[in-house]
C-alpha positions as MATLAB code, in Angstrom:
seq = 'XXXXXXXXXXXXXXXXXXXXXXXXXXXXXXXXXXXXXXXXXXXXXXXXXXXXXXXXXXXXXXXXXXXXXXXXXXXXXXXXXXXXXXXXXXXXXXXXXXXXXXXXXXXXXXXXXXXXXXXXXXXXXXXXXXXXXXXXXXXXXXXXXXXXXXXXXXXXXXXXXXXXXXXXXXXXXXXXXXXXXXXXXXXXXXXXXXXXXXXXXXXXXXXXXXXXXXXXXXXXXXXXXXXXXXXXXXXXXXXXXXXXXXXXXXXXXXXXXXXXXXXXXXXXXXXXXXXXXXXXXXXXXXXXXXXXXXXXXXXXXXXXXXXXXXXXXXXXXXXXXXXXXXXXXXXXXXXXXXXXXXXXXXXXXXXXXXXXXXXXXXXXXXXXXXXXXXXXXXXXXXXXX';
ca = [
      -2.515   27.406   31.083;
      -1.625   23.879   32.155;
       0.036   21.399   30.003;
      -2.446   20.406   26.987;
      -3.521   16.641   28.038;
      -3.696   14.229   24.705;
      -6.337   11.757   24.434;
      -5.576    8.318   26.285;
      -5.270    6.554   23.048;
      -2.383    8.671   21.276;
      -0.871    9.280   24.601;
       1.473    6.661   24.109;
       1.823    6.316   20.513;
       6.018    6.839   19.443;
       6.990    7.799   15.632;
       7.502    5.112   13.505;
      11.066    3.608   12.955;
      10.177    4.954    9.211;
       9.555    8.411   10.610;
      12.672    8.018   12.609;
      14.790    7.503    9.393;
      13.160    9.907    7.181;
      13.911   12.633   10.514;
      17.882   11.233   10.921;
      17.880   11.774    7.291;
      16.939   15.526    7.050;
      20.336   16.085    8.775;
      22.216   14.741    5.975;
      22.950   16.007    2.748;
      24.033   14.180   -0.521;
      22.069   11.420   -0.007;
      20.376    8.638   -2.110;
      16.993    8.015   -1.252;
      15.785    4.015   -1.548;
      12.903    4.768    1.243;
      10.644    6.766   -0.904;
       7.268    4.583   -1.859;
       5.987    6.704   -4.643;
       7.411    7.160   -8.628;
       9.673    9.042   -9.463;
       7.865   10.531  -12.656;
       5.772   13.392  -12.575;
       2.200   13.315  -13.462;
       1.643   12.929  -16.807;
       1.602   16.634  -18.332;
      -1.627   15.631  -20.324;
      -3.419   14.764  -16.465;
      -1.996   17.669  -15.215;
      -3.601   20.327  -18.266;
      -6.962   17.929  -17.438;
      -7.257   19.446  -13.935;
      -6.487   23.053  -14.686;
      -8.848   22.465  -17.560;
     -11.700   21.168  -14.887;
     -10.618   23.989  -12.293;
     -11.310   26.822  -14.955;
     -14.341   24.946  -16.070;
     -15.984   25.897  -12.610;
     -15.147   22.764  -11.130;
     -13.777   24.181   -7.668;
     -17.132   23.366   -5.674;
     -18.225   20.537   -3.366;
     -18.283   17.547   -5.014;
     -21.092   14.608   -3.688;
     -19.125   13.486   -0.417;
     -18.805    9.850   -2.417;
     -16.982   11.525   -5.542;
     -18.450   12.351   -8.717;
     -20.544   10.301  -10.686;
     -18.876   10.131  -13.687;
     -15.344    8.741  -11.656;
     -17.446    6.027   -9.687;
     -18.748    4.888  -13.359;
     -15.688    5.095  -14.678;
     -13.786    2.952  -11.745;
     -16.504    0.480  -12.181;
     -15.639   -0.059  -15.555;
     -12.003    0.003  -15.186;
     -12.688   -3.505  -12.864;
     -15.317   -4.776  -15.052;
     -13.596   -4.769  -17.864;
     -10.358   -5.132  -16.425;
     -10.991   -8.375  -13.692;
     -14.338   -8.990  -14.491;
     -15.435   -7.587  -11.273;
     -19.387   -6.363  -11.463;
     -20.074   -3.390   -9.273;
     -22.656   -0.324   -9.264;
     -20.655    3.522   -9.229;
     -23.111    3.018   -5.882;
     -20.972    0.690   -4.268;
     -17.940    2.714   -4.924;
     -16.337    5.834   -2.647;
     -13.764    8.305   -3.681;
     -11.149    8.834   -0.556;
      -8.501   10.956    0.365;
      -6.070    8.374   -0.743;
      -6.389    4.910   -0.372;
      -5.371    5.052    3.083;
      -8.150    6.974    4.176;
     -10.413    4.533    2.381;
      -9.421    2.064    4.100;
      -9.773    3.626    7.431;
     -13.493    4.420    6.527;
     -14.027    1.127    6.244;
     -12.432    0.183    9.667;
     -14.528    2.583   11.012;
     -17.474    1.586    9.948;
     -16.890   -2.098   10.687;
     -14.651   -2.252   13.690;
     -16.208   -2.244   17.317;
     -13.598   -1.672   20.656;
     -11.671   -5.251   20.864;
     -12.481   -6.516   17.152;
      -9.591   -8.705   15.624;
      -8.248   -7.647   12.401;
      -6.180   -9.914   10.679;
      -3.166   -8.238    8.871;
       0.442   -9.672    7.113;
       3.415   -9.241    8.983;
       5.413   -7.189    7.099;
       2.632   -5.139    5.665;
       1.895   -1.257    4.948;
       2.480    0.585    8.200;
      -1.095    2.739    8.574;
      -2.798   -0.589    8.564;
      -2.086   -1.297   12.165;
      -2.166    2.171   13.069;
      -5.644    2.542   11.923;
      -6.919   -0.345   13.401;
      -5.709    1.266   16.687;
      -7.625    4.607   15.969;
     -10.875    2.460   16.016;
     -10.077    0.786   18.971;
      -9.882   -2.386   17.213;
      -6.905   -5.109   17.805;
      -4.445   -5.754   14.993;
      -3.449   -9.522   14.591;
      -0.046   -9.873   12.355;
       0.621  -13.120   10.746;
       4.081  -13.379   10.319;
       4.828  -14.532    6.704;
       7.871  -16.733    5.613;
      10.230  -15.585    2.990;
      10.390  -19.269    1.971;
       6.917  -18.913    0.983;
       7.697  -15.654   -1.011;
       6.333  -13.542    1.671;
       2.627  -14.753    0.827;
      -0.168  -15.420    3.059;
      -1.386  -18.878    2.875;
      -4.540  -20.407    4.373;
      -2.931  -22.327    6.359;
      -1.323  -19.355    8.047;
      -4.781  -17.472    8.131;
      -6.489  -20.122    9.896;
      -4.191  -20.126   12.660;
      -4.632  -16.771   13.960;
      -8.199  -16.495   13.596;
      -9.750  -16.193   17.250;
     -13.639  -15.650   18.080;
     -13.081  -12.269   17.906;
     -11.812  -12.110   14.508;
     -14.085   -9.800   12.098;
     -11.495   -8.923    9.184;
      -8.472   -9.859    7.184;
      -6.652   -7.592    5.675;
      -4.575   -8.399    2.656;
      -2.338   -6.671    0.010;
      -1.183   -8.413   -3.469;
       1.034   -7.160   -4.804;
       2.284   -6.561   -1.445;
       4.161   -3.440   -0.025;
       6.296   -3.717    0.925;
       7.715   -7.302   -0.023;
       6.789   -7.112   -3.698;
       4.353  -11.032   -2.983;
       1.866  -11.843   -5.189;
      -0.846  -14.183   -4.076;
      -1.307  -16.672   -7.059;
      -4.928  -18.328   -7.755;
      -4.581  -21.392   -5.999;
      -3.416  -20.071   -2.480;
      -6.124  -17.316   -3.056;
      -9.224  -19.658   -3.279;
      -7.587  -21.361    0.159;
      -7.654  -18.266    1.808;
     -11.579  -17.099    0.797;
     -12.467  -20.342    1.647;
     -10.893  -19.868    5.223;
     -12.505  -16.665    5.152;
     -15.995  -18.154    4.377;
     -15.417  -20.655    6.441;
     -15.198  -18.286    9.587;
     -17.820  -15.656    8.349;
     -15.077  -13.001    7.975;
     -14.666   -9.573    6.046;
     -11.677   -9.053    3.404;
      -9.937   -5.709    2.978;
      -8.542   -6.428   -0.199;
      -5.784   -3.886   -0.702;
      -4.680   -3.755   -4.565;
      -3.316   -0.771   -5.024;
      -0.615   -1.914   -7.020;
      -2.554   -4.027   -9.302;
      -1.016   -2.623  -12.499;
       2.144   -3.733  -11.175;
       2.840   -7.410  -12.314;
       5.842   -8.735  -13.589;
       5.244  -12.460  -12.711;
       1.683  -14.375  -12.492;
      -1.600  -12.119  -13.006;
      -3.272   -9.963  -10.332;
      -6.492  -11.673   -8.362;
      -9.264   -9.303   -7.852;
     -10.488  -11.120   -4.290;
     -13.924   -9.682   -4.928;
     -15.039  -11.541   -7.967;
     -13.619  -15.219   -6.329;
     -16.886  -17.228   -5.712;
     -19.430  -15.875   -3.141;
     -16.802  -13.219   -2.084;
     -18.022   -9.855   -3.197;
     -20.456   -9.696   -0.616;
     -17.580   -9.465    2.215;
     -15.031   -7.783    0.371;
     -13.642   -4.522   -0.338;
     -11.678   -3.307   -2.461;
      -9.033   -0.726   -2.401;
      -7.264    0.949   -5.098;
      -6.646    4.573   -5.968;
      -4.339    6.160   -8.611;
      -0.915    7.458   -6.694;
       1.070    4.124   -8.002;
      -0.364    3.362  -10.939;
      -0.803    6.773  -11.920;
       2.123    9.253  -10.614;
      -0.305   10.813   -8.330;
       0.601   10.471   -5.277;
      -0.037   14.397   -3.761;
      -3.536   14.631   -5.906;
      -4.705   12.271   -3.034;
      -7.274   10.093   -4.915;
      -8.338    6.171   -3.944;
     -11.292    4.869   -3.810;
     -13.056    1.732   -2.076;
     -14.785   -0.648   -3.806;
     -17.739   -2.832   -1.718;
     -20.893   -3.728   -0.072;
     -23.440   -0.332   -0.626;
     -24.611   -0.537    3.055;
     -20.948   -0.125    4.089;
     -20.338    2.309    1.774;
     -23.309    4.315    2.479;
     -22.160    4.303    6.113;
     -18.489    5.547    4.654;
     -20.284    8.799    3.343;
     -21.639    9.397    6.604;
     -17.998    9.339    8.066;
     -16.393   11.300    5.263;
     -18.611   14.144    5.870;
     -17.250   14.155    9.505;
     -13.851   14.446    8.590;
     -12.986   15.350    5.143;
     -16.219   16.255    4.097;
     -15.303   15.439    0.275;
     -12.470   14.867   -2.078;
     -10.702   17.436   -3.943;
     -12.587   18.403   -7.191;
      -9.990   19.364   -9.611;
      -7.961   15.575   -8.040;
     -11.000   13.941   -9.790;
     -11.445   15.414  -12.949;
      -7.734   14.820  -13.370;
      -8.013   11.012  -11.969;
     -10.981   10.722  -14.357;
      -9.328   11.852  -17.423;
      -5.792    9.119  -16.415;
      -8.017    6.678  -16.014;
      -9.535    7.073  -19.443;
      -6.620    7.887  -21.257;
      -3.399    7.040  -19.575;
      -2.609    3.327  -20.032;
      -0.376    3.478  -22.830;
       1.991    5.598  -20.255;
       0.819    3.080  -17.371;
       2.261   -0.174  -19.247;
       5.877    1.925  -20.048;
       6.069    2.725  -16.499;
       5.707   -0.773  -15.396;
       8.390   -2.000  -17.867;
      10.505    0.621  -16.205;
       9.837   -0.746  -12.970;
      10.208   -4.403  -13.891;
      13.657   -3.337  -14.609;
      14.891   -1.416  -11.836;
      13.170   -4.479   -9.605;
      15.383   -7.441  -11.587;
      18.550   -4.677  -11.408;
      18.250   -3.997   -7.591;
      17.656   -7.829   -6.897;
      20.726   -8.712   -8.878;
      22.888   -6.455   -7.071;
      21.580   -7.298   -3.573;
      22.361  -10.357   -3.877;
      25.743   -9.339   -4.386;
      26.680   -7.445   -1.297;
      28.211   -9.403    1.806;
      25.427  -10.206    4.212;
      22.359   -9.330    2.424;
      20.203  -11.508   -0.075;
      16.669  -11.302   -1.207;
      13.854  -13.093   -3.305;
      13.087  -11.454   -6.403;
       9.611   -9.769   -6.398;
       6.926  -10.946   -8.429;
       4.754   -7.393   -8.320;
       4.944   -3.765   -6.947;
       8.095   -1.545   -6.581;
       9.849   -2.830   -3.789;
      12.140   -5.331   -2.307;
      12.343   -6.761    1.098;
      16.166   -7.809    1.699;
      16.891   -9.518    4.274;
      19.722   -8.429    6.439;
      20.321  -11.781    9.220;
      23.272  -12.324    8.518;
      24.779   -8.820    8.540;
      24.427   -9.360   12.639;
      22.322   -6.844   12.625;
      18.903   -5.392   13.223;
      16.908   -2.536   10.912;
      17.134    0.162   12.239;
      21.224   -0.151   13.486;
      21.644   -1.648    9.419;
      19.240    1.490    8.631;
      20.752    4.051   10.599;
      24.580    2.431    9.768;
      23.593    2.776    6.123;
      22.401    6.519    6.256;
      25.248    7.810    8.544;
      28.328    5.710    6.668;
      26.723    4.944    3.191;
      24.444    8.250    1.953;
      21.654    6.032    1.389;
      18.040    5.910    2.874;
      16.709    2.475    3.538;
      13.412    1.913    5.489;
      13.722   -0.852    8.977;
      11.931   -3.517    8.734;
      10.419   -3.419   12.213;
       8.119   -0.669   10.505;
       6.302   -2.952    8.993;
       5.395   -6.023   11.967;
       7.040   -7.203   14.714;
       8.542  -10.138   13.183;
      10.229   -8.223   10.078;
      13.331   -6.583   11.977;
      15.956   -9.012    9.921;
      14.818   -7.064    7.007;
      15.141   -3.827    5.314;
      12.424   -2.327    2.535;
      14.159   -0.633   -0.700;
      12.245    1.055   -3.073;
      12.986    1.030   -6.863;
      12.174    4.200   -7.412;
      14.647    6.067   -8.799;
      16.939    5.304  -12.400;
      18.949    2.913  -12.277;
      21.981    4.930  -12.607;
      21.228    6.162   -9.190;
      20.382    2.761   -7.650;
      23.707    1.513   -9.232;
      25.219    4.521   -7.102;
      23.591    3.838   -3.721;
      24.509   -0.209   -4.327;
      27.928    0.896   -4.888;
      28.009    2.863   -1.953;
      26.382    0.038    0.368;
      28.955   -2.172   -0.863;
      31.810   -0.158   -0.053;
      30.140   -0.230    3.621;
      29.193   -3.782    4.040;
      31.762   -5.791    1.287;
      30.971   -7.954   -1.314;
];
């Protein structure tokens, strides 16, 4: 037969430098990961007996194409009682992941030549799903003298008649930001201002080691225009059950059952019963996992800082740090690809996260520290103190 033609739109799509990496690195051996963005912990053994208890229960059907009933009530809680945000289990949708939430939403929303508003660095499938809808991603490159946050002032200035939606993530992946109450009332106000929809990304909520988390949606007169998105891979250890959710207007997510059933159909039944049972008793193990975190974060900062050419600002949320790399002379995927082949270690270029973030390389603290200690030692012996 003749060659198999793709589609005009993923004919000229290239893997991401993050791909790249994670491909260079499956030729290697004895390597230290620092790429990964996921825990290191299993899921809880308690969550884990939860689902095999739901899958010999029967519960290996279907589910409703929004998720089960008693997870939507039980996510609406979580917020209400949590952040004080008010919502209906009607107004919530189980997804594949919070990615895939997130691109229902885009889907619903976004017509051919829409402006979405996103940070610059920010999580990779954001752009790439606003180019599966045909819609036009708008990074706002953010400062690391401003701690990597958006400000309103920043938002304004890319906002074109053909702006629909801002995207935002706080705590941020993968620069660790946290968006603090003042410069978040700025920023709905801009968004008010301009009639504009928020995709509120806080999947690492649980993850705060300095300020509190903002839930966007329950800022005045923003719930109407906002969504959002959370799930339980970070906060939970679950990132392979495949479980977020989106939190928002009902017509929108009314719409978002309509497209699940065209492509998923519905979430994994045994993923819920088991997100449903962390989610009512899990937080004890949440808050020591966090501590653990908090520590790694303030180790790996410390010992950045240390090594000849890179420094970085220490991270006020999430697992991550975003170190810049200017003054080794070099860019991130050379620095990344330098690091792999000389060094054992997996970073992740900057460049996959914006344009604007190639003086920058993501690590992830998400391994003990007795192995991050190892992988700084071994970056140190490549680049000096």
């Amino acid at each position: 037969m003749k060659d198999i033609a793709l589609s005009n739109l993923f004919k000229s799509v290239q893997p991401s430098p993050m791909l790249q990496m994670f491909e260079a690195a499956s030729k290697h051996t004895g390597l230290i990961s620092l790429g990964i963005g996921e825990p290191d912990a299993h899921t809880h053994p308690s969550i884990v007996d939860a689902a095999a208890e739901a899958a010999k229960a029967g519960f290996t059907h279907y589910p409703p194409v929004n998720g089960f009933q008693d997870l939507r009530i039980a996510i609406s809680e979580y917020w209400r009682e949590k952040y004080a945000l008010d919502s209906t289990p009607e107004e919530v949708i189980i997804g594949a992941g919070a990615t895939q939430a997130i691109y229902m939403i885009l889907q619903a929303l976004v017509n051919p030549g829409d402006e979405v508003i996103v940070p610059d660095p920010c999580f990779t499938p954001y752009m790439q799903a606003i180019d599966y809808v045909y819609g036009v991603p708008v990074p706002v490159p953010l400062k690391e003298d401003d701690a990597f946050n958006m400000t309103a002032e920043l938002l304004e200035s890319c906002i074109t008649p053909k702006t629909k939606i801002v995207m935002l993530n706080s705590p941020g992946n993968p620069t660790g930001a946290v968006i603090g109450m003042e410069e978040a009332l700025k920023i709905c106000d801009v968004i008010k201002k301009h009639d504009l929809i928020l995709i509120s990304d806080e999947i690492y909520e649980a993850f705060i080691y300095e300020g509190e988390h903002i839930c966007f949606a329950t800022l005045p007169d923003m719930k109407e225009r906002t969504f959002t998105i959370a799930g339980f891979s970070k906060t939970y250890a679950m990132c392979g059950w495949r479980i977020g959710y989106a939190i928002g207007p009902k017509k929108v997510i009314d719409t978002m059952k309509i497209i699940n059933i065209g492509t998923t159909m519905c979430m994994n039944s045994v993923s819920q019963k088991a997100a449903l049972y962390a989610l009512k008793n899990c937080e004890p193990q949440v808050k020591e996992m966090v501590e653990i975190y908090k520590d790694r974060v303030a180790y790996a900062h410390k010992r950045i800082n240390q090594i000849k050419g890179l420094s970085c600002i220490k991270p006020k949320g999430a697992f991550y740090i975003f170190a810049n790399i200017e003054k080794t002379g070099m860019k991130s995927v050379e620095l990344g690809m330098k690091l792999l082949e000389e060094a054992k270690v997996i970073t992740i270029p900057g460049i996959s996260f914006g344009p604007n973030s190639d003086n920058f390389i993501r690590i992830s603290c998400t391994i003990p520290t007795e192995q991050m200690a190892e992988a700084f030692d071994r970056i140190e012996a490549v680049l000096g103190k």
